[in-house]
KOLLUM-803573 format. One record per residue (C-alpha): y negated, z, x negated; residue in one letter; residue number from 1. Coordinates in nm, 2 decimals. Layout:
N
<site yy="Y" zz="Z" xx="X" aa="A" i="NUM"/>
...
//
This chain:
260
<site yy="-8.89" zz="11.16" xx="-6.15" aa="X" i="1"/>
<site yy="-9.21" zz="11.33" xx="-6.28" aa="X" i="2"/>
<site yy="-9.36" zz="11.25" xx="-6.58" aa="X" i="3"/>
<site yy="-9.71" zz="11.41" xx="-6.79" aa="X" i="4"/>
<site yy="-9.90" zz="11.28" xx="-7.03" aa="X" i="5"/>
<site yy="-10.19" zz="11.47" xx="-7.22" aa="X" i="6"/>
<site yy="-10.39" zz="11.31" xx="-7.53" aa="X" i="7"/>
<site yy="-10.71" zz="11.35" xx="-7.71" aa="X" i="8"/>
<site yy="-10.85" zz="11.21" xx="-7.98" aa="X" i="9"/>
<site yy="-11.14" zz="11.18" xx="-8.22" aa="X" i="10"/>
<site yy="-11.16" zz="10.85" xx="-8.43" aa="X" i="11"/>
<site yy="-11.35" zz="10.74" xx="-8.77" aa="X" i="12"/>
<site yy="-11.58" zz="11.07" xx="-8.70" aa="X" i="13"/>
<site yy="-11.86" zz="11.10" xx="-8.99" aa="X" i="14"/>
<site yy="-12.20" zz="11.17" xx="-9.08" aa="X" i="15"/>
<site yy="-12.47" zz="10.88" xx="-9.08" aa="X" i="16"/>
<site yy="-12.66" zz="10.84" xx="-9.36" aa="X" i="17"/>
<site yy="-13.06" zz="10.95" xx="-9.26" aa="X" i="18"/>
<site yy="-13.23" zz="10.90" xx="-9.57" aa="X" i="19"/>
<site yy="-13.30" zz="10.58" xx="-9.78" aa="X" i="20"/>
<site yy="-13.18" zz="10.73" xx="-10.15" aa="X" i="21"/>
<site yy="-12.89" zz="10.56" xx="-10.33" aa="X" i="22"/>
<site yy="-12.56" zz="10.68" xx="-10.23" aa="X" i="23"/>
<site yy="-12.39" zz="10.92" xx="-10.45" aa="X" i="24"/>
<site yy="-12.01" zz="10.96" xx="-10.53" aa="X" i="25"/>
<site yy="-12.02" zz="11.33" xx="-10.34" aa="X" i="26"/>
<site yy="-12.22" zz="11.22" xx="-10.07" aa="X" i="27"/>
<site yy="-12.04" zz="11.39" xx="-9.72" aa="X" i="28"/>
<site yy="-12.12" zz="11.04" xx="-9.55" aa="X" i="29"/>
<site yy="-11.84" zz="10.83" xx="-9.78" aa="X" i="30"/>
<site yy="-11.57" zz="11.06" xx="-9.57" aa="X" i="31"/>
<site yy="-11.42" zz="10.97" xx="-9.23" aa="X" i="32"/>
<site yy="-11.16" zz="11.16" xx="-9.01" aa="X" i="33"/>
<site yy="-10.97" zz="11.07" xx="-8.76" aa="X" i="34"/>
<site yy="-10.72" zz="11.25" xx="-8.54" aa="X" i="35"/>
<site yy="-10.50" zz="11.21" xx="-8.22" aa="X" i="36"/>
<site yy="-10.27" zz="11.41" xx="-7.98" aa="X" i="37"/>
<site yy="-10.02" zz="11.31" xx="-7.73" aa="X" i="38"/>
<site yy="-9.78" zz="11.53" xx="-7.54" aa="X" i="39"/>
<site yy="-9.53" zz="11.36" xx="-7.31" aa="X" i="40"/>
<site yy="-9.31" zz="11.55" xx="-7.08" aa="X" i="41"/>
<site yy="-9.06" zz="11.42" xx="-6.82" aa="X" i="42"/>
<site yy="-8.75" zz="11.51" xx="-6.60" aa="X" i="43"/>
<site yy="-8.56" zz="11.36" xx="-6.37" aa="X" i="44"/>
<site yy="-8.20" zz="11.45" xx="-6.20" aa="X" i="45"/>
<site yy="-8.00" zz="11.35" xx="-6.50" aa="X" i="46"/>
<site yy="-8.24" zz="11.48" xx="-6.76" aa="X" i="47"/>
<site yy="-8.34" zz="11.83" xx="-6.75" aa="X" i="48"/>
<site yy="-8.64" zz="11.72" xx="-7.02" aa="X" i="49"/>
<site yy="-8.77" zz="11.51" xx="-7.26" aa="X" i="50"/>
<site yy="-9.01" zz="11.60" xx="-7.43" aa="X" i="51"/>
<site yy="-9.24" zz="11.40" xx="-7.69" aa="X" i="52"/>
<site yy="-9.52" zz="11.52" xx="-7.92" aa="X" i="53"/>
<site yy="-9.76" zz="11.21" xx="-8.16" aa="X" i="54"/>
<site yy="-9.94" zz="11.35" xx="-8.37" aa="X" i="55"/>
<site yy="-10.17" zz="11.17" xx="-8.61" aa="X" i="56"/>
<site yy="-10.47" zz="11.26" xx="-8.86" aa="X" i="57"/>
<site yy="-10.63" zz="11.05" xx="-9.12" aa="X" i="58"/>
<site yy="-10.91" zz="11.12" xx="-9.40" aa="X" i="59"/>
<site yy="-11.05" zz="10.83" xx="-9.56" aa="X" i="60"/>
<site yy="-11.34" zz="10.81" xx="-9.86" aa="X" i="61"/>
<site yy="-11.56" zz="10.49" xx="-9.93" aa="X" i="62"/>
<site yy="-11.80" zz="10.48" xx="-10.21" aa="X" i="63"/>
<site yy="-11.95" zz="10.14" xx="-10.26" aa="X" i="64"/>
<site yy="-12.29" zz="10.14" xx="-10.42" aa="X" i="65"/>
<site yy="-12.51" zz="9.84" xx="-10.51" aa="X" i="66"/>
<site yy="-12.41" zz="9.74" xx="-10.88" aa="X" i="67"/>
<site yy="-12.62" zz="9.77" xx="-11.15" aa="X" i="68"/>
<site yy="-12.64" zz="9.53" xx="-11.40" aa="X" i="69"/>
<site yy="-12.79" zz="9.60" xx="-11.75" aa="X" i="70"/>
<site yy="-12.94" zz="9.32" xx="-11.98" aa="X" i="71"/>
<site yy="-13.00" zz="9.45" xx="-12.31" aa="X" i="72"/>
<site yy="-13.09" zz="9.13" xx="-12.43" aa="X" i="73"/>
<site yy="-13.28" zz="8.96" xx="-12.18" aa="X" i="74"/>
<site yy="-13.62" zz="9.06" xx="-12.25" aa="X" i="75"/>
<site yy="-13.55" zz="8.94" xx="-12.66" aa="X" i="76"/>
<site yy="-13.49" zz="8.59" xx="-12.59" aa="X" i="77"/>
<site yy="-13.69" zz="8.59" xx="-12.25" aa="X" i="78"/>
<site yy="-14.02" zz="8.32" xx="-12.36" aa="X" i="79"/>
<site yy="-13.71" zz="8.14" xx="-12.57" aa="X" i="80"/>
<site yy="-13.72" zz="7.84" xx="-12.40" aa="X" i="81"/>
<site yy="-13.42" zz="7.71" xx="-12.57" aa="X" i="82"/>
<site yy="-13.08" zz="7.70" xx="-12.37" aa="X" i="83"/>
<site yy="-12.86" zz="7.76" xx="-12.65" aa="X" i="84"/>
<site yy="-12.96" zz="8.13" xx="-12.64" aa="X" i="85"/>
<site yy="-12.89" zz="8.15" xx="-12.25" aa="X" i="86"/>
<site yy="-12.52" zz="8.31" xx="-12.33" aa="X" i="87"/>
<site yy="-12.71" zz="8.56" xx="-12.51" aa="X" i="88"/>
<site yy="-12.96" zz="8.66" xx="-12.29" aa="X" i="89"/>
<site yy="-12.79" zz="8.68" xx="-11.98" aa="X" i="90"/>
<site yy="-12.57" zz="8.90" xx="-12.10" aa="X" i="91"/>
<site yy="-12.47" zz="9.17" xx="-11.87" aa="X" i="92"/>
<site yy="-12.25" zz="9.44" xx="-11.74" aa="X" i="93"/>
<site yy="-12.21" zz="9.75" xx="-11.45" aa="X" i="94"/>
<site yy="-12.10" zz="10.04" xx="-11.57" aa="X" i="95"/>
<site yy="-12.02" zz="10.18" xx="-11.19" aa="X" i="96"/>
<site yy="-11.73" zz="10.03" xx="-10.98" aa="X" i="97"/>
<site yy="-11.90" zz="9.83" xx="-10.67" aa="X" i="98"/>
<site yy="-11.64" zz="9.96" xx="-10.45" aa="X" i="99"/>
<site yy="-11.41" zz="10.27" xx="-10.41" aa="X" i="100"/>
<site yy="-11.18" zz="10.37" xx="-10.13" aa="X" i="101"/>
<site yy="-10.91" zz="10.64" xx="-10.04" aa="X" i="102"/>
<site yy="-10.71" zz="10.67" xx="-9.72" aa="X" i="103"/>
<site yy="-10.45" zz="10.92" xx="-9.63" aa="X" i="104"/>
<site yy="-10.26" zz="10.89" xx="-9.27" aa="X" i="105"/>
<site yy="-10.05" zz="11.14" xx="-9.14" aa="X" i="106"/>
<site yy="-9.78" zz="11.05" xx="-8.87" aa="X" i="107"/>
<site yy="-9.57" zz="11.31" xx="-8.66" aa="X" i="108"/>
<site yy="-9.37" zz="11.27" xx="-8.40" aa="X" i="109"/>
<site yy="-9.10" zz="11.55" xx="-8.25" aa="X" i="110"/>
<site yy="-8.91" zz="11.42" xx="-7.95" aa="X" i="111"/>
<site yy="-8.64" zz="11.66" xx="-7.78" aa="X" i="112"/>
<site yy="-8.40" zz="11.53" xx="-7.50" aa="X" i="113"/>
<site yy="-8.13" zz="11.74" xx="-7.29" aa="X" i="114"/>
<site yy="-7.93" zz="11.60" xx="-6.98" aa="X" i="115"/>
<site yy="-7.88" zz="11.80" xx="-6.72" aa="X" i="116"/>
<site yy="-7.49" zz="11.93" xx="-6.77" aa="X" i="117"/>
<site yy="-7.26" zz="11.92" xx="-6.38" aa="X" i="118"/>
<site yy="-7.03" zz="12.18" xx="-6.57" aa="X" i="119"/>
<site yy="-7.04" zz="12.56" xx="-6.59" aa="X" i="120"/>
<site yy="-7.23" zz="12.74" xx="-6.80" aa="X" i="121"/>
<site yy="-6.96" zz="12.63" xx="-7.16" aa="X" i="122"/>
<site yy="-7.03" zz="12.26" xx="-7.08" aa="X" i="123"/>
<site yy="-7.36" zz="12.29" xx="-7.14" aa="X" i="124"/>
<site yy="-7.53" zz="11.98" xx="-7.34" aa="X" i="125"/>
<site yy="-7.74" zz="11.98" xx="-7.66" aa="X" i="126"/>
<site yy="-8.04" zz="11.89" xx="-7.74" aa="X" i="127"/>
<site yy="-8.07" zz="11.59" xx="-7.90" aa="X" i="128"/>
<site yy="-8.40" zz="11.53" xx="-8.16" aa="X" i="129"/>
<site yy="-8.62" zz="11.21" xx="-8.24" aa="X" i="130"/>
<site yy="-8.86" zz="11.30" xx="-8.55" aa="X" i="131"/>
<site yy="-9.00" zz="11.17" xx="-8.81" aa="X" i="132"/>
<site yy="-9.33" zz="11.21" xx="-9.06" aa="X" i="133"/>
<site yy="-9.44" zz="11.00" xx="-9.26" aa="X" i="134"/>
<site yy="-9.79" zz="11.00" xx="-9.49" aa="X" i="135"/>
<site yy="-9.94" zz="10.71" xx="-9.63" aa="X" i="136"/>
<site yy="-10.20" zz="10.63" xx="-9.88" aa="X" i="137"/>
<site yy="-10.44" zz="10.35" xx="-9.95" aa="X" i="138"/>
<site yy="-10.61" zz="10.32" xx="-10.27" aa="X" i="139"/>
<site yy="-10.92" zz="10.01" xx="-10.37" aa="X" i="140"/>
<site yy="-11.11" zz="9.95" xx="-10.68" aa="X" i="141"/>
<site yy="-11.33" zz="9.69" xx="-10.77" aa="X" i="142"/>
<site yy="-11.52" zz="9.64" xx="-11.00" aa="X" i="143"/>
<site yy="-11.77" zz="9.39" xx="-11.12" aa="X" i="144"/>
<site yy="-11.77" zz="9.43" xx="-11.48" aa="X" i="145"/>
<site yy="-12.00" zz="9.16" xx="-11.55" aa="X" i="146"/>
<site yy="-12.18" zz="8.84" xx="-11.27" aa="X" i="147"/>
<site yy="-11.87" zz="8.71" xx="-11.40" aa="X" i="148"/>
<site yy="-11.60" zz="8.91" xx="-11.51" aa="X" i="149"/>
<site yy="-11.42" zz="9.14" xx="-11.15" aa="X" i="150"/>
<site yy="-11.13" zz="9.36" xx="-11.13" aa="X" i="151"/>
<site yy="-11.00" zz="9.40" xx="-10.76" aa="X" i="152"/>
<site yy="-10.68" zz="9.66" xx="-10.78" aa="X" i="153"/>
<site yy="-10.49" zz="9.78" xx="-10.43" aa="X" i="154"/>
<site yy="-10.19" zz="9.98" xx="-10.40" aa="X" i="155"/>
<site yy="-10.02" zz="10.10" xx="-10.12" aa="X" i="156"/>
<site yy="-9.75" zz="10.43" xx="-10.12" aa="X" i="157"/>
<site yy="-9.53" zz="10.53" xx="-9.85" aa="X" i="158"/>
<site yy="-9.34" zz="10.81" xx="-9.82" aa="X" i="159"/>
<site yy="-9.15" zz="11.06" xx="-9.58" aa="X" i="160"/>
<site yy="-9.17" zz="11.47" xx="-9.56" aa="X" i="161"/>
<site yy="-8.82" zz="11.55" xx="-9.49" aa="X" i="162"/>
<site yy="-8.73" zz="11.83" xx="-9.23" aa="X" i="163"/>
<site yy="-8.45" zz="12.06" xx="-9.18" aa="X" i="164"/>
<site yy="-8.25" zz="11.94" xx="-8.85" aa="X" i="165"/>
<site yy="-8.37" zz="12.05" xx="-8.50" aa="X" i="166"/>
<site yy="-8.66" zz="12.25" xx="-8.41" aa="X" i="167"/>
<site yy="-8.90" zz="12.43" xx="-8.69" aa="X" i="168"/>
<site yy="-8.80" zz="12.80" xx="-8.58" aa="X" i="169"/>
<site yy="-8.76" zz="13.01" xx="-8.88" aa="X" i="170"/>
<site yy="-8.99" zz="13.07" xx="-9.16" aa="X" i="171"/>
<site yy="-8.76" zz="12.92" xx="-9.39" aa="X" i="172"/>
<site yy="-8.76" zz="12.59" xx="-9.22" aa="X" i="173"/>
<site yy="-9.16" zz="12.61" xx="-9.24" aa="X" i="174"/>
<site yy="-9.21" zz="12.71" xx="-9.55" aa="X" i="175"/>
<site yy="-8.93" zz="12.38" xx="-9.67" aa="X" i="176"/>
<site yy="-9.17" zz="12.11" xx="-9.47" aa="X" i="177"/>
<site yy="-9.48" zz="12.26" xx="-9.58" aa="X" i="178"/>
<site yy="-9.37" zz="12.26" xx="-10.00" aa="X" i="179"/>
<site yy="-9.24" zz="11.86" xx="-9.92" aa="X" i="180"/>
<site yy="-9.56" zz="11.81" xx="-9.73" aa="X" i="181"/>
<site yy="-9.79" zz="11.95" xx="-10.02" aa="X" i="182"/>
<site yy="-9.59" zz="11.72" xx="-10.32" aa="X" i="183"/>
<site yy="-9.63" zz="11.43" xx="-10.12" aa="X" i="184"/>
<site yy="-9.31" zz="11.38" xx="-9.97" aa="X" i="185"/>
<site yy="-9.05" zz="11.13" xx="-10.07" aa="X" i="186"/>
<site yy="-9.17" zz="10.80" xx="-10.16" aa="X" i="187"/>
<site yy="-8.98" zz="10.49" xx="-10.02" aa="X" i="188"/>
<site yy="-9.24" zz="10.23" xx="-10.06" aa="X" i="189"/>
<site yy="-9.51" zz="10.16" xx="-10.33" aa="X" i="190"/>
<site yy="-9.70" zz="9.86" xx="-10.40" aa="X" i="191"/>
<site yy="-9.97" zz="9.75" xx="-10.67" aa="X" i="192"/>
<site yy="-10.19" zz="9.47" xx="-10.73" aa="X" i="193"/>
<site yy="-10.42" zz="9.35" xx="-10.99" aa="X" i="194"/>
<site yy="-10.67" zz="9.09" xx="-10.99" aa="X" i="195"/>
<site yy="-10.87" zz="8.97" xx="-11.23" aa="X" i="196"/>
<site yy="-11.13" zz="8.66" xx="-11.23" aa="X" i="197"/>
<site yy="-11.35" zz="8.55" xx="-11.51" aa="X" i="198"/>
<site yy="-11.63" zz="8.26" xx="-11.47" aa="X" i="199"/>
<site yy="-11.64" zz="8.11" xx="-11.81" aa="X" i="200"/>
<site yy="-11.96" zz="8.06" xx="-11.86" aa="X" i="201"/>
<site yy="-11.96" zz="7.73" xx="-11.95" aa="X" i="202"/>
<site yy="-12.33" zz="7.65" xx="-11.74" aa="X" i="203"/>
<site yy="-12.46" zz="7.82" xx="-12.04" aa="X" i="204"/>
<site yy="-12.46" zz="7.54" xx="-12.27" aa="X" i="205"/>
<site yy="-12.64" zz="7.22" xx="-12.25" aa="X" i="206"/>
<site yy="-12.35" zz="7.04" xx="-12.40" aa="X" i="207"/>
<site yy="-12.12" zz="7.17" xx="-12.11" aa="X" i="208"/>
<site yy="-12.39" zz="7.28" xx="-11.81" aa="X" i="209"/>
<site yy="-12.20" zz="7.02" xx="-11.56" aa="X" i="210"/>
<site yy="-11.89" zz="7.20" xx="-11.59" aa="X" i="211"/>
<site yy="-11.74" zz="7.51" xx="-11.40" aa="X" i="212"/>
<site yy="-11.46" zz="7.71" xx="-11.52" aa="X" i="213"/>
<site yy="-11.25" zz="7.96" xx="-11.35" aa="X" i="214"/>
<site yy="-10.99" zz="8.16" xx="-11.46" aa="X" i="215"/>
<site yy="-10.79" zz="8.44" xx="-11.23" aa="X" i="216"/>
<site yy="-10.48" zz="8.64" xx="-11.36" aa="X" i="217"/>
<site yy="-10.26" zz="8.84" xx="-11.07" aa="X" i="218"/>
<site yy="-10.02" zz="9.08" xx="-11.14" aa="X" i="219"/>
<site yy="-9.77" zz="9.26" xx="-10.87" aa="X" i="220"/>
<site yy="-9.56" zz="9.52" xx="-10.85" aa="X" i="221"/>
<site yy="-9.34" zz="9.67" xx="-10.57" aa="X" i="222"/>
<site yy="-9.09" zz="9.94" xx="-10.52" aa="X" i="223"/>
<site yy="-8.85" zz="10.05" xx="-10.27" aa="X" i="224"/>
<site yy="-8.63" zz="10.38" xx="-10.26" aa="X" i="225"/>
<site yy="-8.30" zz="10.38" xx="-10.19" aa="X" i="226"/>
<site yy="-8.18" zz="10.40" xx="-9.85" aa="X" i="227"/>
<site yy="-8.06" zz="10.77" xx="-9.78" aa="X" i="228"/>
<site yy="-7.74" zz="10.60" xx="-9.65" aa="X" i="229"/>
<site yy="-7.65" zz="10.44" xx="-9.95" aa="X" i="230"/>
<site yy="-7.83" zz="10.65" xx="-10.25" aa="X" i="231"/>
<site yy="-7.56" zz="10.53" xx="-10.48" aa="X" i="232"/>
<site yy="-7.73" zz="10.17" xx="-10.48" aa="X" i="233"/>
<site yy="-8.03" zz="10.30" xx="-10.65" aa="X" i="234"/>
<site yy="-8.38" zz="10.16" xx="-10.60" aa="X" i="235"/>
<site yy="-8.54" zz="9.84" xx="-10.57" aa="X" i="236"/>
<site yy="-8.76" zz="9.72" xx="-10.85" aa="X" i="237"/>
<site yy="-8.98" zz="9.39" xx="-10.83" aa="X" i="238"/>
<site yy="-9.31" zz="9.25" xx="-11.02" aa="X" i="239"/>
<site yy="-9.49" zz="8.89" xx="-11.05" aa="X" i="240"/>
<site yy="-9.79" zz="8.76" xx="-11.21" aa="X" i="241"/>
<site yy="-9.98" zz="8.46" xx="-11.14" aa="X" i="242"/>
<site yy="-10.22" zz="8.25" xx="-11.35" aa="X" i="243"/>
<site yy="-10.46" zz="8.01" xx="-11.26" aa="X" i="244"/>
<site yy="-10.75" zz="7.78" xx="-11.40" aa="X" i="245"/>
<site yy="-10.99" zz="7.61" xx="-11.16" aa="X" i="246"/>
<site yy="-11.21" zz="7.28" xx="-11.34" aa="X" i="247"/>
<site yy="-11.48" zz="7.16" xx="-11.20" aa="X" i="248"/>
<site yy="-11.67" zz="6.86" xx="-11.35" aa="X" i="249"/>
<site yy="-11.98" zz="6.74" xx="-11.17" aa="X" i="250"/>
<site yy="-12.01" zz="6.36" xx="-11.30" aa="X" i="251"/>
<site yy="-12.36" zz="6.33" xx="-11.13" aa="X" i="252"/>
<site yy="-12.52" zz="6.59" xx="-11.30" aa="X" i="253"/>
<site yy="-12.40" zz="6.45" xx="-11.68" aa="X" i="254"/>
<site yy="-12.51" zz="6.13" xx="-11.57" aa="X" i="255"/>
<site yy="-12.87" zz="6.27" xx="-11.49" aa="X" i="256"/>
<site yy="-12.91" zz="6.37" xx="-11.81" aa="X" i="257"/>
<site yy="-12.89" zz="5.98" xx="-11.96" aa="X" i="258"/>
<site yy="-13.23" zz="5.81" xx="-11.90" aa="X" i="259"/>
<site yy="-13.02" zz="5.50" xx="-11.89" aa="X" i="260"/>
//
């Protein structure tokens, strides 16, 4: 029996940020790679090899600034002493998401196997392949439109680069990988979601200051491609939502405000 194993690899390399100033979109240090390599080879008296090559690279992006909120009105109603004007003046928003993120993994693997044939030289064996390749990507966005108003979307697509059988020999068989490879390859899996919160703000009035009130809507959606074995069945399709209100009444704090 002899078997050889050979990997390297080089995980979440980037560039650290050296310099205090506020991180830009472009900025080289939002982007990560990742890569890895392993070559198995064995034999034995019944198998004449069997070969296995992994191969697996990633690229991710993350841009997730401080947010900025504006207050156009704060500095109007800012000696108002007056509570009724607190909806007003604390009015806000953020123009840029607080978070951004992209990831992209790349999966190979090409495994050949061949038994050793006891016959002449016409009974000799096959090989017999194990591939596949797959890419998958990761999408996030949030946002936090307001102190009290936040998006939070995620979605999630699989898909596979189809090959011609056996081993990539001809330019043709190339040149079909690489054009599936470059369009994305053939989804089999996606999935989305959507989350939105909203803090009414209640606190603002005096009338309704011991009160909190949260809302949150979530929507889903998921889809599955056909199985190759069965294409005739057509897809899968399936969504959901979700809606929720949270109440919170703090008795002690109306109370307080009764000098009785």
């Amino acid at each position: 029996d002899f078997t050889s194993t050979k990997t390297i690899s080089f995980t979440n390399v980037h560039k650290n940020r050296t310099n205090n100033k506020k991180p830009k979109p472009w900025d080289i240090e939002n982007v990560d790679i990742s890569y890895s390599y392993t070559k198995t080879e064995a034999r034995n008296p019944l198998i004449e090899y069997n070969n296995v090559t992994k191969q697996r690279a990633g690229v991710g992006y993350n841009f997730a600034p401080q947010p900025k909120y504006f207050e156009p009105f704060k500095k109007i109603f800012k000696k108002t002493k007056k509570h009724w004007f607190d909806l007003v003046k604390d009015f806000n928003f953020n123009p840029i998401p607080s978070q951004v993120s992209f990831r992209a993994d790349i999966f190979r693997q090409f495994g050949v196997i061949k038994p050793r044939s006891i016959g002449g030289d016409k009974y000799v064996i096959p090989e017999t392949f194990d591939k596949y390749f797959t890419f998958n990507r990761n999408y996030i966005l949030r946002w936090d439109l307001t102190h009290s108003l936040n998006i939070d979307y995620t979605a999630l697509n699989n898909s596979v680069i189809d090959e011609p059988f056996g081993r990539l020999d001809t330019k043709a068989k190339k040149d079909t990988v690489r054009r599936n490879f470059f369009a994305g390859g053939r989804n089999t899996v996606f999935t989305q979601t959507i989350n939105f919160s909203y803090n009414v703000p209640l606190n603002k009035f005096p009338l309704t200051d011991w009160t909190t009130l949260r809302l949150g809507y979530t929507a889903n959606y998921q889809w599955i491609g056909a199985s190759r074995l069965a294409v005739n069945l057509g897809n899968s399709l399936e969504n959901g939502q979700q809606e929720e209100a949270n109440l919170q009444l703090d008795f002690t704090r109306l109370y307080s405000k009764s000098k009785w």
